[in-house]
N, C-alpha and C positions, 0 to 999 in steps of 0.2 A: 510415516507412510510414504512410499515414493512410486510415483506416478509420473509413469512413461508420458515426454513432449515428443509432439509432433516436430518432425526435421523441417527445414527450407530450404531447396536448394535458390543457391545466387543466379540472379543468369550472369553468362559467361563473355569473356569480352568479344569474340567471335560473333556474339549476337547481336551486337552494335552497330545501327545504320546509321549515318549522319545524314542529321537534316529530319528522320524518322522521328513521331512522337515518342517522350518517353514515359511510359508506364510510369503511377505513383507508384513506390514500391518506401519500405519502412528504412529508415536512417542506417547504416550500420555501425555499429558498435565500436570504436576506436579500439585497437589492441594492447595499446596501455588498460583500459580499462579491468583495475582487476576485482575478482569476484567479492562479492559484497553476500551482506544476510542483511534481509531488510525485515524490520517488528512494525507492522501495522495498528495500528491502536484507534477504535471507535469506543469511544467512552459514554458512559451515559448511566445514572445515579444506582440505576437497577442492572444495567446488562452492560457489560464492556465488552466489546468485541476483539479478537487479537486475528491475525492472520503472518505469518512468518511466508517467505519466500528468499529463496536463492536467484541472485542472479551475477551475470558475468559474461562471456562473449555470443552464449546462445540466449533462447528466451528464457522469461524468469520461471522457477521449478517452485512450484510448490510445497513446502515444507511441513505447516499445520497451521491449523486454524480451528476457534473454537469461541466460548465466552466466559466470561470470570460472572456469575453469578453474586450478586450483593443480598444478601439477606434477611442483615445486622437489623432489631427491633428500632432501631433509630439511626439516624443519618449520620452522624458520627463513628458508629458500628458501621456502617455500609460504606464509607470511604475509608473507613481503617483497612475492610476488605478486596476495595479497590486496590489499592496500598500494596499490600501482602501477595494479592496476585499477581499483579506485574512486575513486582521484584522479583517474584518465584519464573515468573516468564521469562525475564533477563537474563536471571542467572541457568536458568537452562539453555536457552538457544544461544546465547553469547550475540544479539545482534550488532551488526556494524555500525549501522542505523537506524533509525527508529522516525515512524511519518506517524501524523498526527492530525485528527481532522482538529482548525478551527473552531470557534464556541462560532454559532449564529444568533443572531439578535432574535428570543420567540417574545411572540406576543405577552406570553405567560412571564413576567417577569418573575416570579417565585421558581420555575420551571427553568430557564434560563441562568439563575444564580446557582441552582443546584449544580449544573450542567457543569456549569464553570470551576465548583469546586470537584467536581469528580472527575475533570478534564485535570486538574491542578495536582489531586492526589497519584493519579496514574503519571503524568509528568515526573512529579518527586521520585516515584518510587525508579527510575529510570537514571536521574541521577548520577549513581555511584559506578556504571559503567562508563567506558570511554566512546559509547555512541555516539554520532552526529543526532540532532532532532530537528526533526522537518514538520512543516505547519503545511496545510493546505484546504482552502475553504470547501462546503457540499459541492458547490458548483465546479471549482475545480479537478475536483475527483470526478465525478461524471464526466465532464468534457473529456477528459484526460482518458478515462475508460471507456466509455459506449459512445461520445464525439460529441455528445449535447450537453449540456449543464442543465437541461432540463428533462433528462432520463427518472424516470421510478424507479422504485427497489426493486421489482421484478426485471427490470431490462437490465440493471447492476450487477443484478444477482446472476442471470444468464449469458452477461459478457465475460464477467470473472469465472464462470465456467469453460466456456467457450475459449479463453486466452491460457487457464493454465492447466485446460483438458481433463477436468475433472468428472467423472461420471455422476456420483452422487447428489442427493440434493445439498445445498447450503442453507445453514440458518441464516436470517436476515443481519444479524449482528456481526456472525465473522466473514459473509461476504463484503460487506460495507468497510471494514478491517482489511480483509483483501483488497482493496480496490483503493483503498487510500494506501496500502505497499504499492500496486502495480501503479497507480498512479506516481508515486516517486519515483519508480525502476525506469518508468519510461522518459520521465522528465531529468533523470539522471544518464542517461545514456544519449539525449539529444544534447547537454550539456556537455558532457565530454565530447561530443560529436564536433561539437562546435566550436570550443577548446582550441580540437587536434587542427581543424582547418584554419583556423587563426595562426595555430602556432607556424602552420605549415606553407602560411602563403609568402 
């Protein structure tokens, strides 16, 4: 499904006062930076999350997003399924990259070990690509997308719409998926941002 981004224009050097404050405006993108396919991955024993996005010199485009359903009568059965969809994920989008939410410490230590193993299983199944794999905690995905690390899934859910112009509603799974890509996209392109001024001073 491909769904029209909104343009930006830059302002122009023309519009340069010195001495004038300058507007926050967002990092731009170094021109070496070349285009990438990022695989979003929110795991979790029952619902996996995925969200794909393109990005490269403009903002990131949305690609697909959805959730791998676990089924299996037993837990074993349900990480095999984990397993099998995200390989099947891989190999269709071809991602460059692939972001990864962090395990958090839950109270529930039975709930938290599951987590861990079905965070392990979608991991392996990833693998046998030549992807980079990026980690990144709750808190850092939220900061990174809505500006707080203390954002809800509702405010998650309505930034990753809002950033990659999507009409529709999203289920809670693949926008948390999405937002841990847009989370990489952004913190990859400050990165190189950063890179380029080093290399360049």
């Amino acid at each position: 499904m491909k769904i029209p981004r909104r343009m930006r224009r830059a302002t122009g050097w023309r519009a340069y006062k010195p001495g004038a404050a300058r507007p926050a405006v967002r990092a731009s993108v170094p021109s070496t930076l070349q285009p990438a396919r990022i695989l979003g991955l929110d795991p979790g024993s029952r619902a996996t999350g995925f969200g794909v996005v393109d990005v490269g010199r403009g903002e990131p485009r949305y690609v697909a997003s959805g959730t791998i359903r676990a089924v299996g009568a037993d837990f074993p059965a349900r990480l095999k399924e984990i397993f099998v969809g995200v390989a099947a994920l891989v190999e269709e989008y071809q991602p460059d990259e692939i972001a990864i939410e962090r395990v958090f410490v839950n109270r529930n230590p039975d709930s938290a070990l599951k987590l861990g193993q079905a965070r392990g299983a979608a991991l392996s199944a990833t693998f046998k690509s030549l992807a980079s794999i990026h980690e990144y905690s709750p808190r850092e995905v939220k900061l990174g997308v809505v500006g707080t690390g203390a954002a809800d899934k509702a405010q998650v859910q309505k930034m990753v719409g809002i950033l990659l112009g999507l009409d529709g509603p999203l289920g809670a799974d693949a926008a948390d998926a999405l937002a841990i890509a847009l989370c990489h996209a952004h913190g990859r392109a400050a990165r190189l941002a950063m890179a380029a001024a080093d290399g360049g001073a």
